[in-house]
Structures are given as C-alpha cells and as structure tokens.
N, C-alpha and C positions, 0 to 999 in steps of 0.2 A: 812541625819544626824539623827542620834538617838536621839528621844522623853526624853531618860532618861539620864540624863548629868551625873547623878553617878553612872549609871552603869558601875560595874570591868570590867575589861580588862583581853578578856578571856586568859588564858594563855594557851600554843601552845605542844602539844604533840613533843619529839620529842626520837630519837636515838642516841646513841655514839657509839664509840667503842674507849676503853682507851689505846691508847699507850704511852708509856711514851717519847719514841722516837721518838716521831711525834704526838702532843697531840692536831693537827687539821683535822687528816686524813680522819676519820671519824666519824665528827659531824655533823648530820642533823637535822634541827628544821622541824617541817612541816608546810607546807605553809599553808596550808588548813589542819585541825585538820579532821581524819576520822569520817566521820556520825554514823558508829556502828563500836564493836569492839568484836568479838566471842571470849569468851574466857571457853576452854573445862578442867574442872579438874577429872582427875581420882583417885579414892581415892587408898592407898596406904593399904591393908588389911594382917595382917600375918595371918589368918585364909582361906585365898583363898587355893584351889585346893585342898582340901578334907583332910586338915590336923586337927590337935587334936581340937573339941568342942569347948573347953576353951576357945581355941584362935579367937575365929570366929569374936570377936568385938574390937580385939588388933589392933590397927594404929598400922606400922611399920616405919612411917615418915609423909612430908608432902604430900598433892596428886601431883600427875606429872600433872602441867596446862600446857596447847597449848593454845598461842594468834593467833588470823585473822585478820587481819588489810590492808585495800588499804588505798593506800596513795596516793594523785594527787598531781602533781608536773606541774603547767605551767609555763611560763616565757612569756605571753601574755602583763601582764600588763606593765614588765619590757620592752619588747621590745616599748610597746606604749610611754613609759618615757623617751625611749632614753639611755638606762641603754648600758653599754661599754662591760659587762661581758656577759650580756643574748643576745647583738647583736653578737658578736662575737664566742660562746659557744655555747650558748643556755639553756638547762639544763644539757648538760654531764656533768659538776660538778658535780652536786649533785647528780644525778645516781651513777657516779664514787664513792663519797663517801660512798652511800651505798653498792653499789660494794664490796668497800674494805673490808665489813665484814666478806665478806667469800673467799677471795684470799691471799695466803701467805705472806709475807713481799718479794718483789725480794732479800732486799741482804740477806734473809735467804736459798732462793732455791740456789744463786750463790755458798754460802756459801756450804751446803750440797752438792752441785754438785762438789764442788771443792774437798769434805772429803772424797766424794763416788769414786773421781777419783784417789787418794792415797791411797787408798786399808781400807779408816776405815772402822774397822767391824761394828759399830752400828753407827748409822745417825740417832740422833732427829729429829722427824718430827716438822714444825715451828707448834706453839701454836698460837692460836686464841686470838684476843686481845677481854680482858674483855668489855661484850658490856651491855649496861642497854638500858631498855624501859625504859624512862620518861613518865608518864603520870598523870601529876599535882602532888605536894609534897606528894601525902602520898600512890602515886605507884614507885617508882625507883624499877624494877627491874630488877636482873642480867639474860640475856638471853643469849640462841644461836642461829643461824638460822638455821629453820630447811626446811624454802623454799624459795622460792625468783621466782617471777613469775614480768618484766617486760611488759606492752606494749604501745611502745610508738608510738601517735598517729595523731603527727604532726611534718614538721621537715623547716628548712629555707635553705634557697638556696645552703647551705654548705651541706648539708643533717645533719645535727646539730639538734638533737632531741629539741624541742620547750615545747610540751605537752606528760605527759605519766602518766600512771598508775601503780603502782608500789603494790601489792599483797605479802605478807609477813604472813609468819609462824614463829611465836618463841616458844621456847620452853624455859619455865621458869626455871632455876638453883636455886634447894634448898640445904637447907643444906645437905641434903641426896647425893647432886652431887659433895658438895664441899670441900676440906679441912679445918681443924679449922682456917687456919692462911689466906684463901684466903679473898681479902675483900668482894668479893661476897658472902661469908657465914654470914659475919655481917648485909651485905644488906637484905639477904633475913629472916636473924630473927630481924632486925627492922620490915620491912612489915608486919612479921605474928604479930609482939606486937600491931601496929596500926591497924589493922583488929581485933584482939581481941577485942580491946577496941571500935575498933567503932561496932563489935556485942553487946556488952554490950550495946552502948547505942540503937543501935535497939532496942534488948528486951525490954528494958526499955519503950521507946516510943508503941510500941503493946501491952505492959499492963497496957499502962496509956489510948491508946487507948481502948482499950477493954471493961474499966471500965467506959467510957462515956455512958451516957444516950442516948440511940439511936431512 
C-alpha cells in the first residue's frame, strides 16, 4: 500500500482507432504504461538541398515526428483472479485490437472484391481509420502506423497468447498531412497551441532560474 494516501492516480497511456461503424474496435488502454517513449522530429526546412540563401531559415510546416513505444500486455494477474475472458482468450483480444489498426475493414475488401468482379474501372482502396496516441490530456495525437513488431512470450494450453510485447512505430499526422476539414487537423493544431504555451512557460521558469543567486 502506498505511504501517500493523496497521491493521483497515474492516468494510463492508451491507443484508438475511430470508427464510426464499430466505435469499439480498436480501443486499447495500456495495462502497464511504457517506461520510455523515443520520440524522433525532423524539422521541416524550405531552404534544404541548395536552393535560394533567403530561404535557408523558412519552416515550410511542422517537423515530421516518429513515436517508439513497447507496450506489455500480460493477462497473468487476470488469470490468477479467475477472470472468464483472460481464461478462455487470453490476450488475443487486445493484440486483435491493435491489429485492427492496420488491416482493412473485411466488408470493404468483400465489397471492392465484388466492384472489381463487375468490371469497375476504379476501386477505392479502404481508408485507415483515424487512430490518436493518447498520452495524458495534453498529448492526443493523430497518428499512423508505421511498424508494428509483436512478440509474444507465453501462451495457455489453448496456445492463447498470455503475455506479449508489443513494439510500435507511429508516425505523427500534421497539418501539413492533413485536410482543413479533417478532425485530425484540429487535433494536431490544438497540440502545437499547448506546446507553445507550455515553451512559454519553460522559458519563463530558466530565466527566473538563472537569475537566482548561485
């Protein structure tokens, strides 16, 4: 039991992917919030690759970020509980649902498969459902996935995956990726306005730091 009776209750990283059609498909909280989380930005320069001076300090958007993130998934405790879901499953649910981020919707392939068998000339490829990283209020952002690396590391007599690790690449959607009217565009210029502001209050606190008697 913890020493501090009012300490918050950490809140839990987690993933979505919004369908409107199915608005439980894939949603996963993380059980166990990841220890570190790499996150790489590349700045966005219109002055690269030896074009006009001028332009050498022009932003032409936001930088393109890549997230790294494992994620553990066990069902250890659940099975010690007596839990109905984790004995009988295990954790294919929730791989599943992360799964679903990057496999098409089946009644769209059936669908296309059926367009492509009547002779349509153009067949929509299915679209990706709008997926956000959660990570505490004042990160939501819109991503894609750009890896997905599982390995799972224990399994129950069904061969029912138990325990696994779960390795993830996202790649962050900015405005620069998105349409005006997508909501993912509003999302990602919230984010930048509460980053802005919480640089402000950095600076703020390193010049008030700076200025202390040392």
């Amino acid at each position: 039991m913890s020493t501090f009776p009012r300490t918050p209750r950490t809140q839990r990283g987690a993933i979505i992917g919004l369908d409107p059609l199915n608005p439980v498909a894939s949603l996963v909280v993380f059980q166990y919030n990841p220890d570190t989380m790499t996150r790489t930005l590349t700045p966005q320069m219109a002055g690269e690759g030896g074009g006009d001076r001028t332009e050498a300090l022009r932003l032409k958007g936001a930088p393109v970020e890549n997230i790294r993130v494992d994620v553990e998934i066990d069902a250890t405790d659940q099975l010690a509980n007596g839990d109905v879901l984790a004995s009988s499953m295990g954790i294919y649910p929730q791989l599943s649902a992360l799964e679903m981020l990057v496999y098409p919707k089946t009644a769209q392939v059936i669908l296309n498969t059926a367009l492509m068998q009547v002779g349509t000339l153009e067949v929509v490829p299915p679209t990706a459902p709008l997926t956000l990283f959660i990570w505490g209020p004042k990160r939501v952002l819109p991503v894609k996935v750009s890896e997905f690396s599982i390995t799972e590391e224990a399994y129950d007599p069904s061969l029912n995956p138990i325990r696994a690790k779960v390795a993830l690449g996202l790649r962050v959607l900015s405005y620069n990726d998105l349409p005006l009217m997508h909501p993912g565009y509003a999302l990602f210029l919230t984010h930048q306005v509460v980053k802005e502001a919480m640089a402000v209050v950095g600076s703020i606190a390193g010049l008030a730091n700076a200025a202390l008697p040392r």
